[in-house]
N, C-alpha and C positions, 0 to 999 in steps of 0.2 A: 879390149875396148877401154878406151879413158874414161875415168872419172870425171863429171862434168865441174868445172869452173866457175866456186862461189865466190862473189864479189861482196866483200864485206863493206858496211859502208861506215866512213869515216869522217862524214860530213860533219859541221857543230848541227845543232840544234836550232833553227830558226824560230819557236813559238818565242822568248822570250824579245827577240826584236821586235814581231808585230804586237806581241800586249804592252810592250811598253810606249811604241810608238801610239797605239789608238788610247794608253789611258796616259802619259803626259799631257797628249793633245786635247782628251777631252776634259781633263783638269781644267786646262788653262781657259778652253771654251767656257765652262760652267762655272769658272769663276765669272767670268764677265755673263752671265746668266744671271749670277748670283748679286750682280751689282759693284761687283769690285771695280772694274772698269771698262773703257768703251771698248766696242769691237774695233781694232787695229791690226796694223799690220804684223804684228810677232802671230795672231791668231790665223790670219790667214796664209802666211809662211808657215807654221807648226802645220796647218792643214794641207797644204803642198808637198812638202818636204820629209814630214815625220810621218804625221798622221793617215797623208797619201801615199807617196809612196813609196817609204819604207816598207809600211805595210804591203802591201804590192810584190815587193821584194822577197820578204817574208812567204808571202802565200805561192811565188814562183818556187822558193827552196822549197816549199813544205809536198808542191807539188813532186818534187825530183825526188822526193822521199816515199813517196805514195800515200800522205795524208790526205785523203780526200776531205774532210770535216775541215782542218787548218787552211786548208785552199783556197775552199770557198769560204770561208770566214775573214781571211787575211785580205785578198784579194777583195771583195765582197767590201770591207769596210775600208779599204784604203779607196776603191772608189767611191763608196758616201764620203769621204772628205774631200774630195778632190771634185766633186757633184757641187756638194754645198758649198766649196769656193766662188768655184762657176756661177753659182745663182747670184752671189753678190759683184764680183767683178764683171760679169758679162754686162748689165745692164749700166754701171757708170762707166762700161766701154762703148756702148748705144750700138750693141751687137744682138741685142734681148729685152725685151721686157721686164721688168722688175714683176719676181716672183708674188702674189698676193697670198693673203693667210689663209686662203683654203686651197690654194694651190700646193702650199708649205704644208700643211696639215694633213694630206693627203699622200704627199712626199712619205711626210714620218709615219703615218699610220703603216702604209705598205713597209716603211723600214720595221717598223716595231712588227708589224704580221712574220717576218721572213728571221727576226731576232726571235719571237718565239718559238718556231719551228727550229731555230739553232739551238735554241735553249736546251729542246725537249733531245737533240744530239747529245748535250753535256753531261745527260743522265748516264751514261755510258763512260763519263770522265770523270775530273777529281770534281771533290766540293768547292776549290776556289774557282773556277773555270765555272762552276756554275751560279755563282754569285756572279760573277761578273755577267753573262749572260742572263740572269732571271732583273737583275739591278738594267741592264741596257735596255729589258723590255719594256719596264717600268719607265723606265726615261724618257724611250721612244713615243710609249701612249701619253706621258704627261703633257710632251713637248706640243704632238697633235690636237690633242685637248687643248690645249692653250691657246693654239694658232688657230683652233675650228670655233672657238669659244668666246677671241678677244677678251683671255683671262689679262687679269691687271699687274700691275709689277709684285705685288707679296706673295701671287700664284707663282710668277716667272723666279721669284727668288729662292723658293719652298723649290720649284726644280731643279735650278741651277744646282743647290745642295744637294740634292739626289742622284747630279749627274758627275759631283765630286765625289762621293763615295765610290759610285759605279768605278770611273774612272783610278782612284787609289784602290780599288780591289782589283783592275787591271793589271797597274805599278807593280801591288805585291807579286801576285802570278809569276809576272815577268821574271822580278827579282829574286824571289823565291828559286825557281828554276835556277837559273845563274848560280847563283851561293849553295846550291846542295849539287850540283853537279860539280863545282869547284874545288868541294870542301868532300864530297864521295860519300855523306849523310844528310841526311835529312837535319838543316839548319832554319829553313821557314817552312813549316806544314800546308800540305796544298790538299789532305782530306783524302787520301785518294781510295778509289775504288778497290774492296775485295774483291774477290773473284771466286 
């Protein structure tokens, strides 16, 4: 009788493409949160293309790997980007209604509900993975609060800040990853779990 046939796998590594695609994107988003500049079109390409879906892309490899947590994370947020496009373009298409702020607010609450239940997954991962996740909750409830609250631009600005952090603790992840698997040590510390 043979010996059964292990397929080793040799795929790269897809987490570092979807954190970097959802935290450049949300950079760029929470800068213009933060007052830097208007909402444009580089913001709504970043949310198509990177922030959608690459991530998207990401969460298909992660699937062919059998990450189920990266799946639904990757996948999962390349379509809130590619959701919140939609609310803005559909409606100066007169294909939709323009979104209202308790419509939006309710939006993000369920996102921030389902990021901290991801959160509480990351407990089981590194500590930069769970910054980024504990920081996206935070963002999420702010965002909803805002929008349920008719918070004024120094609340929306106070976010936008909070949502650039989130997002450069994304970045790092990403990069991090990349540069120690390049380099065969550990170049950027990602915390990671004993066992």
């Amino acid at each position: 009788m043979s010996e059964p046939t292990q397929i080793k796998d040799n795929t790269a590594n897809p987490a570092p493409l979807g954190l970097l695609a959802f935290g450049m994107t949300t950079v760029l988003l929470n800068l213009h949160n933060a007052g830097y500049y208007e909402l444009n079109s580089m913001i709504l390409a970043m949310g198509i293309f990177y922030g959608g879906s690459a991530q998207v892309i990401a969460g298909i490899m992660e699937w062919k790997k059998g990450n189920t947590f990266a799946t639904t994370a990757f996948i999962s947020y390349g379509m809130f980007w590619l959701t919140l496009v939609a609310m803005i373009i559909l409606p100066k298409m007169g294909l939709a209604s323009a979104t209202d702020d308790t419509a939006k607010g309710a939006y993000l609450a369920v996102w921030g509900v389902f990021t901290a239940v991801m959160f509480i997954g990351t407990l089981h991962l590194n500590r930069a993975l769970q910054f980024v996740f504990l920081s996206l909750t935070i963002l999420f409830f702010l965002l909803a609060y805002g929008d349920l609250n008719g918070a004024g631009p120094a609340y929306k600005r106070c976010t936008g800040f909070e949502g650039i952090v989130c997002g450069l603790s994304a970045i790092y992840a990403g990069l991090a990853q990349v540069l120690n698997e390049l380099a065969g040590k550990t170049v950027l510390p990602l915390g990671m779990m004993r066992k």
